[in-house]
KEGUMAR-351179 format. One record per residue: x, y, z of N, C-alpha, C, O in turn; residue number from 1. Coordinates in Angstrom, 3 decimals, m for minus. Example, Ala and Ser with C-alpha at 12.3 -4.5 7.8 and 13.67 -1.06 7.14 Angstrom:
2
> npx,npy,npz,capx,capy,capz,cpx,cpy,cpz,opx,opy,opz,num
> 13.190,m5.690,7.800,12.300,m4.500,7.800,13.200,m3.300,7.800,14.236,m3.319,8.465,1
> 12.850,m2.250,7.080,13.670,m1.060,7.140,12.900,0.030,7.870,13.409,1.138,8.039,2
END
This chain:
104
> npx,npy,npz,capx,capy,capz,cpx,cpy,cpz,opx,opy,opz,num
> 107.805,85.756,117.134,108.819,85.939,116.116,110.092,85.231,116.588,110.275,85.413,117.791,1
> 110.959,84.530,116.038,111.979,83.652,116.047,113.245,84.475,115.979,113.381,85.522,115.345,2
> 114.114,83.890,116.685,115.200,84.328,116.501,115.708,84.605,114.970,115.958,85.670,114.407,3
> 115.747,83.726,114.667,115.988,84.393,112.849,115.429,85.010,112.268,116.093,85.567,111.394,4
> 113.922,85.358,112.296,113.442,86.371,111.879,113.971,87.836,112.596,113.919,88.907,111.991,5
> 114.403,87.714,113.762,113.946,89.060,114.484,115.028,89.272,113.604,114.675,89.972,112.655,6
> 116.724,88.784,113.543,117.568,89.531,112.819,117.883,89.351,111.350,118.836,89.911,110.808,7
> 116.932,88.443,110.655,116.538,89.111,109.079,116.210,90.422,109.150,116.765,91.305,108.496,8
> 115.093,90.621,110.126,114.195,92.290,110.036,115.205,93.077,110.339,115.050,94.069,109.626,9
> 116.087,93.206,110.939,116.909,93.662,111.772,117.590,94.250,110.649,117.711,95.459,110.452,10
> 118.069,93.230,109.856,119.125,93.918,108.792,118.656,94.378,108.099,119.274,95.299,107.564,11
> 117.040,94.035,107.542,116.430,94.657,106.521,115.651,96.364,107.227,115.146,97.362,106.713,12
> 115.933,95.925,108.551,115.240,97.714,108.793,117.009,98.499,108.530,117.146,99.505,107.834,13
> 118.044,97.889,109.139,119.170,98.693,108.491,119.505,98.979,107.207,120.433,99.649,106.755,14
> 118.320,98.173,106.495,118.975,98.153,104.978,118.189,99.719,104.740,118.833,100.684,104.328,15
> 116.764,99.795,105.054,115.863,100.818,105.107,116.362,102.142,105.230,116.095,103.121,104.533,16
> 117.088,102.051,106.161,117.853,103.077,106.600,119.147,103.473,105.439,119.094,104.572,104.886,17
> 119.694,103.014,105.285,120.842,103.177,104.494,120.240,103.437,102.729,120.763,104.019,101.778,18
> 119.039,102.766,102.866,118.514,103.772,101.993,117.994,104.981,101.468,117.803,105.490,100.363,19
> 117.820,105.278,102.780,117.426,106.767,103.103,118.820,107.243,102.280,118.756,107.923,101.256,20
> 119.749,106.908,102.716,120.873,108.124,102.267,121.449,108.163,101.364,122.447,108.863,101.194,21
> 120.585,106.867,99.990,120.509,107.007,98.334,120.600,108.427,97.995,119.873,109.356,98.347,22
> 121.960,108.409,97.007,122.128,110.258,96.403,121.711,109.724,94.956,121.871,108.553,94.611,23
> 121.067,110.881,94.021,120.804,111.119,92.438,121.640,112.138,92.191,121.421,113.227,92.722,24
> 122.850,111.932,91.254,123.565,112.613,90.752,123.357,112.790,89.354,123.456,111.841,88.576,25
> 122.983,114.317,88.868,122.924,114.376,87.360,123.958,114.086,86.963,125.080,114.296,87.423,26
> 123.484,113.369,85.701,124.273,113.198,84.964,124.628,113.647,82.925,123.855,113.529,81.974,27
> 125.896,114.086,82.957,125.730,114.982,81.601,126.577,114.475,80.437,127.704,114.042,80.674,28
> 126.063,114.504,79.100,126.817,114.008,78.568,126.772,114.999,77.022,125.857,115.725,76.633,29
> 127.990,114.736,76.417,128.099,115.771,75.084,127.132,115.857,74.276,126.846,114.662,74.346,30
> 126.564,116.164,73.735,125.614,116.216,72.306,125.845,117.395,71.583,125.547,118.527,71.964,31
> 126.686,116.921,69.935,126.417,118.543,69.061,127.214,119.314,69.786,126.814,120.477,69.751,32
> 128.066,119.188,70.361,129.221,120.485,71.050,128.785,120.681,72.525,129.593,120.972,73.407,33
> 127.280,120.480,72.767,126.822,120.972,73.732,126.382,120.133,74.971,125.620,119.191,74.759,34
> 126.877,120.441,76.506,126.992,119.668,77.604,125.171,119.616,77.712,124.418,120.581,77.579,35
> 124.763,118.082,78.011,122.848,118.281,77.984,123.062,117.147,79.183,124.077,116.463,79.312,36
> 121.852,117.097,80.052,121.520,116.335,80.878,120.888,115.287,80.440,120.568,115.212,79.254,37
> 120.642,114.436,81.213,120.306,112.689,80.486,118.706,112.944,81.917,118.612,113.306,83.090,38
> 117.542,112.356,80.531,116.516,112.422,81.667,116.443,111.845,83.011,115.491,112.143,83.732,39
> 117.741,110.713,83.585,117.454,110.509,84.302,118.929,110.238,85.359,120.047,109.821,85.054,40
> 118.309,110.713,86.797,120.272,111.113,87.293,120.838,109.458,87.561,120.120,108.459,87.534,41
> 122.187,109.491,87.797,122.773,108.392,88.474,122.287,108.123,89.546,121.840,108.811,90.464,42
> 122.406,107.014,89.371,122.119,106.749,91.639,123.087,106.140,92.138,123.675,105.186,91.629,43
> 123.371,106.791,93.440,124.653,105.791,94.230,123.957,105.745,95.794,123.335,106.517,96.523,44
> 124.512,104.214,95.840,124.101,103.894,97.400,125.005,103.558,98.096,125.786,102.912,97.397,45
> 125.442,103.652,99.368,125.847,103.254,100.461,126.778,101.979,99.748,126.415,101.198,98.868,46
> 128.162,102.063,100.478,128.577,100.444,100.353,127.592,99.808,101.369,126.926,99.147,100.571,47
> 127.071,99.567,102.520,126.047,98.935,103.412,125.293,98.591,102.432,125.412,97.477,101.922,48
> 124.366,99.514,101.993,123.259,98.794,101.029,123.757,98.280,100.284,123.412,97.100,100.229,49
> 124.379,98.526,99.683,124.373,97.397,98.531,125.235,95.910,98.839,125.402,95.098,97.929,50
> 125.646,95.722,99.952,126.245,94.596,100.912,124.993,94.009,101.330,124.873,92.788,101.229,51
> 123.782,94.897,101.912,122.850,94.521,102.141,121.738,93.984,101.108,121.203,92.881,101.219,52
> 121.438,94.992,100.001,120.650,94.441,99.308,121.157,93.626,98.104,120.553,92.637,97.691,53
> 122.067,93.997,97.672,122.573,92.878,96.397,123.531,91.991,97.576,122.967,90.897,97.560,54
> 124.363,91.913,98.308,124.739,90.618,98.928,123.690,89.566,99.329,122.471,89.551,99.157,55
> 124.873,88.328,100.159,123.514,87.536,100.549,123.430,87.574,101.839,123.301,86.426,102.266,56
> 123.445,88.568,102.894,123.336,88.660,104.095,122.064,88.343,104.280,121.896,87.387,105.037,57
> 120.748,89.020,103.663,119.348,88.765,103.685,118.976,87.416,102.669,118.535,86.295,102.922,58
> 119.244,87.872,101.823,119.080,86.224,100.752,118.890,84.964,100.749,118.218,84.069,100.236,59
> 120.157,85.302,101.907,120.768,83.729,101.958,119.632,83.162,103.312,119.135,82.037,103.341,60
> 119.488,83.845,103.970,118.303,84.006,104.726,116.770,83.286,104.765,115.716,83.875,105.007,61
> 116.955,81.719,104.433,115.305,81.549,104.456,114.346,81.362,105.663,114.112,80.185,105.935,62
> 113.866,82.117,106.283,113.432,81.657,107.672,112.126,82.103,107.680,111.612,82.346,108.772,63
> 111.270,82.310,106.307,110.005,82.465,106.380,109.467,81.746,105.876,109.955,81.206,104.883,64
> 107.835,81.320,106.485,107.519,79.833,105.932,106.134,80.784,105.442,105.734,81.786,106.034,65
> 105.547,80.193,104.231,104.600,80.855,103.613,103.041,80.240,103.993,102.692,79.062,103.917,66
> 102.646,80.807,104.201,101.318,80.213,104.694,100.864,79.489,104.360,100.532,78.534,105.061,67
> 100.578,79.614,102.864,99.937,78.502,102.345,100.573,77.449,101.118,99.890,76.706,100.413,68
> 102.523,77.650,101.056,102.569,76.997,100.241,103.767,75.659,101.577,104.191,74.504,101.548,69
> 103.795,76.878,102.534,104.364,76.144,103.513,106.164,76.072,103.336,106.933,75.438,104.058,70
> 106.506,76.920,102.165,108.066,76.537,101.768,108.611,77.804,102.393,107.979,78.821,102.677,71
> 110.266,77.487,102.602,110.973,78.466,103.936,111.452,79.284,102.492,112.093,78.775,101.572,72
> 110.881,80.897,102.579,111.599,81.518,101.908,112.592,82.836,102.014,112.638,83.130,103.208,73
> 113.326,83.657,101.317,113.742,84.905,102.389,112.979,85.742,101.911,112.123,85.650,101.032,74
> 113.537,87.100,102.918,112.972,88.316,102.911,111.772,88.979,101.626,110.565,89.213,101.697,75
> 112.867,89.134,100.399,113.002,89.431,98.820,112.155,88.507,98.334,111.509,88.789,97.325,76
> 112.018,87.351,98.903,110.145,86.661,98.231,109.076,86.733,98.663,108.052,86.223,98.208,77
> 109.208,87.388,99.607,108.010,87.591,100.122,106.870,88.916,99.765,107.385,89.988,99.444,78
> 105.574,88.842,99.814,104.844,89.958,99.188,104.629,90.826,100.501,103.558,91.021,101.076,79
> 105.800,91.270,100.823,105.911,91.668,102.355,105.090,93.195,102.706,105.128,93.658,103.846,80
> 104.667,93.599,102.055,103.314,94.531,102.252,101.876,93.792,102.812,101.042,94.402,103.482,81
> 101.783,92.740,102.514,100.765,91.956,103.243,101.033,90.885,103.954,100.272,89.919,103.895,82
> 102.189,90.871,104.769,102.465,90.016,105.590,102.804,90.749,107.099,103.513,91.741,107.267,83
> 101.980,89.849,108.292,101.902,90.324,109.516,103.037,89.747,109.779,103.101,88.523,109.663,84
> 104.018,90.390,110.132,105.423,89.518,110.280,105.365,89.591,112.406,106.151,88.965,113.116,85
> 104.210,90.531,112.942,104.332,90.272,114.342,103.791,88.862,114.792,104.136,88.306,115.834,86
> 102.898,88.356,113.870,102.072,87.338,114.166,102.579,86.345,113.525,101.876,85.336,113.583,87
> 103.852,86.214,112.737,104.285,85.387,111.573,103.364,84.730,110.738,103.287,83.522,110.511,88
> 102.587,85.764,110.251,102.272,85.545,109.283,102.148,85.793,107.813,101.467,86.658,107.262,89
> 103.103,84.675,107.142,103.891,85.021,105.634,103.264,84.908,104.266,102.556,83.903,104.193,90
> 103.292,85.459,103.414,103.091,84.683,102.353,103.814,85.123,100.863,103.521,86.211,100.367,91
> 104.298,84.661,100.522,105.886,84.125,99.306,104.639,84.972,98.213,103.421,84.933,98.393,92
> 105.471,85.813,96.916,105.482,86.154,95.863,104.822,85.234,94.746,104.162,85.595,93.771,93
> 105.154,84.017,95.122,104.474,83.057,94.182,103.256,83.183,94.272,102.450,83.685,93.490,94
> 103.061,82.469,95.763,101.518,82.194,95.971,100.551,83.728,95.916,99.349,83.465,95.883,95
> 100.740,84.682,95.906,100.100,85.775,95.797,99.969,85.977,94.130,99.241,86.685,93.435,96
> 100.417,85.568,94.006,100.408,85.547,92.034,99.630,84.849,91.794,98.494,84.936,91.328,97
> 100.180,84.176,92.087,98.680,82.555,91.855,97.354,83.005,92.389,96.440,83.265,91.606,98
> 97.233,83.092,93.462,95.544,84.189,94.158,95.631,85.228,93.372,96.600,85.562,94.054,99
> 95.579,85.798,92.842,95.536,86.976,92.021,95.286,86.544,90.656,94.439,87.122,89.975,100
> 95.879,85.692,90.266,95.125,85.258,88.338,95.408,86.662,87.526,96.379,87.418,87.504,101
> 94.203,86.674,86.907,94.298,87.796,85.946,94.220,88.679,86.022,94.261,89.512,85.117,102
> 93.967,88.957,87.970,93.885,90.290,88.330,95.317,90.821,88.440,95.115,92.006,88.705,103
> 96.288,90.697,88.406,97.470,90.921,88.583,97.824,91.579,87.406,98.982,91.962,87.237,104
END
């Protein structure tokens, strides 16, 4: 693993973390006189996360090369549930779409 990978992962295991400490706040609003809950709560995250995941600290980040399409991509393209990232081995959102066809 490369220096740039180790601290892509790095930020993305801090991002992990700072997700952990995502709050759901109900949320209520008037109807007919009467205070009612909305089926689904607010969410608030961390200033970190969201520096982390909507900034381009990781983004901007391309230091993964995809196996088989060979292009340097970041973190967020990758189908990173099936990628051995100890062995660097990557493979990009695209190309897993494409192997997949109509099974997808």
């Amino acid at each position: 693993m490369t220096a740039e990978v180790k601290m892509v992962m790095g930020l993305v295991d801090e991002m992990k973390e700072e997700e952990k400490k995502t709050v759901h706040v109900p949320h209520y609003f008037k109807r007919g006189g009467k205070m009612v809950r909305r089926s689904y709560d607010d969410t608030v995250y961390t200033d970190r996360y969201k520096e982390l995941f909507f900034g381009t600290a990781i983004r901007s980040q391309k230091v993964f090369c995809c196996a088989e399409c060979k292009e340097k991509v970041d973190y967020f393209s990758l189908e990173s549930w099936c990628c051995d990232f100890e062995h660097g081995k990557y493979l990009c959102a695209d190309c897993y779409e494409s192997d997949m066809g109509e099974d997808l």
